[in-house]
C-alpha positions in Angstrom: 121.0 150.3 134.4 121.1 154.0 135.1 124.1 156.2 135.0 124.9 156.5 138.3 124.3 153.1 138.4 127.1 152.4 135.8 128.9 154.8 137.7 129.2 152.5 141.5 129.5 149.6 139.3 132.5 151.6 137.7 133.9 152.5 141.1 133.6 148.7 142.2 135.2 147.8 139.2 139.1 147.4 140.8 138.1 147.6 144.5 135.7 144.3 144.3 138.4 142.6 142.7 141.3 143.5 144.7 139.2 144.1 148.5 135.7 143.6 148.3 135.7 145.3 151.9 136.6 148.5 150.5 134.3 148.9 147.9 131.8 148.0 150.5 132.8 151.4 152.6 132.8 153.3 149.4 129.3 152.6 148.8 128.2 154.9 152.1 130.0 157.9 151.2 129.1 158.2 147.4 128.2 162.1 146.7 126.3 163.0 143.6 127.2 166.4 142.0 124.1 168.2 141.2 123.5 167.4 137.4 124.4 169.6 134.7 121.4 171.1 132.7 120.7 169.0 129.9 120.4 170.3 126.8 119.0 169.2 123.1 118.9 165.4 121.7 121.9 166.0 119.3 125.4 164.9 120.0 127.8 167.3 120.4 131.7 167.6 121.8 132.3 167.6 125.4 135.8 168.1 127.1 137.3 167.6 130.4 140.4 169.6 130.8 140.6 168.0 134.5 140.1 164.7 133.2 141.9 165.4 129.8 139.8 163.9 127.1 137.3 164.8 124.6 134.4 162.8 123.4 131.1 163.3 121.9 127.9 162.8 124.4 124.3 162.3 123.0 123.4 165.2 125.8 125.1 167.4 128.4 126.5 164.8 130.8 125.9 164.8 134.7 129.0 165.3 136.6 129.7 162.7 139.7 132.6 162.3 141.9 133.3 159.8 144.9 135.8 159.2 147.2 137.9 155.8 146.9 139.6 154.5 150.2 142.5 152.7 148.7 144.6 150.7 151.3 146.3 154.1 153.3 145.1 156.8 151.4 142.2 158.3 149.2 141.8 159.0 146.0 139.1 160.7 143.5 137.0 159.1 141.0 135.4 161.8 138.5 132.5 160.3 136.5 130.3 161.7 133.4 127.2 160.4 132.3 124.4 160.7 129.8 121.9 158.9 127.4 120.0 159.2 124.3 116.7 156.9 124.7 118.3 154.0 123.8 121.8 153.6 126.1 123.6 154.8 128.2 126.8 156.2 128.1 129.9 156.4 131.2 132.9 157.6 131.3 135.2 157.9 134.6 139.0 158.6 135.3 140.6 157.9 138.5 144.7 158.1 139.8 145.5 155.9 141.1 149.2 155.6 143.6 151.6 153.8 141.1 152.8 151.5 143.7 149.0 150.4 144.0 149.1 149.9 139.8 152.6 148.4 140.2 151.3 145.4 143.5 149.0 144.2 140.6 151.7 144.1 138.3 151.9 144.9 134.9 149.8 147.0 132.9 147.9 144.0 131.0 147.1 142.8 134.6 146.1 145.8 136.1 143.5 145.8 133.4 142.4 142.6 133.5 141.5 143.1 137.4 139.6 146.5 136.2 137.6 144.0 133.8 137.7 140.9 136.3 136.1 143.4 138.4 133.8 145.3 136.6 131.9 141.8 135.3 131.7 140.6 138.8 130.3 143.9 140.1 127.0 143.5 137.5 127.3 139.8 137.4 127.8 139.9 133.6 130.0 137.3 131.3 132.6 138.5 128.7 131.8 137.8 125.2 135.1 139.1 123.8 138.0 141.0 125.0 140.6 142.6 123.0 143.5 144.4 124.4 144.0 147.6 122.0 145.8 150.9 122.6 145.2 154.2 122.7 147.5 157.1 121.4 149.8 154.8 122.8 148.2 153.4 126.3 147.4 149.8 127.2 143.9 149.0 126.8 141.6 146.7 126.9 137.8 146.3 125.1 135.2 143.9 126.6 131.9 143.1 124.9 129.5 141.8 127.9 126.4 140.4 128.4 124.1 140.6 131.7 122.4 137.9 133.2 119.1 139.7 131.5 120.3 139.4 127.9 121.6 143.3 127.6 124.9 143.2 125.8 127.2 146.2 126.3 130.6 147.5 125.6 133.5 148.7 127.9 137.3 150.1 127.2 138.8 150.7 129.9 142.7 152.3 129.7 145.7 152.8 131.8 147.5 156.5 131.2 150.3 156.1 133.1 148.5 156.5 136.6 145.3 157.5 135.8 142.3 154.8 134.6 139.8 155.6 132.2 136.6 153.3 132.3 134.3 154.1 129.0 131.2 152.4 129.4 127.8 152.0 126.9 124.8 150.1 128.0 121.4 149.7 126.1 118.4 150.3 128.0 116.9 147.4 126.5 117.3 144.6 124.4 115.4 146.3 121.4 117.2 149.6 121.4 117.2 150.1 118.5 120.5 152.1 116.8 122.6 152.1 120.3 125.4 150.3 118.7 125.9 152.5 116.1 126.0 155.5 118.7 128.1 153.3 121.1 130.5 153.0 118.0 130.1 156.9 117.9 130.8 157.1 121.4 133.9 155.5 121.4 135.6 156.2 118.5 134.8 159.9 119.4 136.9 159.8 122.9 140.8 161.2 122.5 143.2 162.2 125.3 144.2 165.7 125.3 
C-alpha cells in the first residue's frame, strides 16, 4: 500500500462509514501537493504547527491535502507521508463541525465509526483494539490484518474537533524491523 494510498483509505475512513456516496465524490477531486524533497535514511523530528503535533519520520514526509464534502459544507484533510524500505508511515488531521462529531454521538463512538470505517475501506479485520488516551484525548489503537496477510497498526484520536489518523503499514510480510520503527513512530507523536 503506498502512501497516498493510505492516505484515500484515510480520507474514506469516516465517510464510507457514515455515506458511502460522499466518499465516492471525494475520490474525483483528490489533489496531491507536490512532494517535499526527501532527504537521508535516518529518522529525524518533524513538526506541524498547522496540524500541531510532532513526531519522528524515517524521511522528509510528502505533504497531501483533499477536500471532504461533509453533509452542507467542506472541510480539509491535511495528510503526511513517508517510508523507510520496510513500511510505511501516515499521519492525517482533519476538523471536523462538532455537530457532525456530536450526530455520531459520543467520543468512543465517533471513533469506532473512524475504525469501522477505516477496516472496511482496505477490507482488513481487527485483531485488537484498545481505546487509550493521549495527553488527555479519547483514542483508540487497532492492530489489523489485510486480506493479504500484512498486519499493521492504527491510532486514531479525537482533539476536541479535529481527528488525527496515525497509520504504519509494512510493505511486506517479511519486513523485517518495521515494528520496532512503527513502535518508534508512534510513541514519537505529541500534540503541541
Amino acid at each position: 500500500m503506498t502512501p497516498k494510498r493510505l492516505l484515500l483509505t484515510s480520507l474514506f475512513t469516516l465517510l464510507v462509514s457514515l455515506t458511502p456516496s460522499l466518499a465516492q465524490q471525494a475520490l474525483g477531486s483528490f489533489a496531491y501537493l507536490e512532494p517535499v524533497a526527501q532527504g537521508s535514511d535516518s529518522w529525524r523530528p518533524f513538526q506541524s504547527r498547522e496540524g500541531r503535533f510532532e513526531v519522528l519520520f524515517p524521511q522528509q514526509p510528502e505533504r497531501m491535502q483533499q477536500r471532504v464534502e461533509l453533509p452542507g459544507e467542506s472541510t480539509t484533510q491535511y495528510a503526511f507521508a513517508s517510508e523507510d524500505g520496510s513500511a510505511e508511515y501516515l499521519i492525517s488531521y482533519t476538523d471536523y463541525p462538532q455537530e457532525f462529531i456530536s450526530r455520531i454521538g459520543e467520543p468512543s463512538d465517533f471513533l469506532q465509526a473512524v475504525k469501522e470505517g477505516f477496516l472496511g475501506g482496505i477490507q482488513a479485520r481487527d485483531v485488537v483494539s484498545q481505546s487509550r488516551r493521549l495527553q488527555g484525548y479519547p483514542g483508540l489503537r487497532v492492530e489489523y490484518v489485510t486480506p493479504n496477510g500484512l498486519s499493521g497498526y492504527a491510532h486514531f484520536y479525537l482533539v476536541n474537533e479535529r481527528l488525527y489518523q496515525i497509520i504504519v503499514t509494512p510493505q511486506s510480510r517479511n519486513a523485517g524491523n518495521w515494528s520496532d520503527n512503527a513502535q518508534r513512530f508512534f510513541s514519537s507523536f505529541s500534540l503541541r
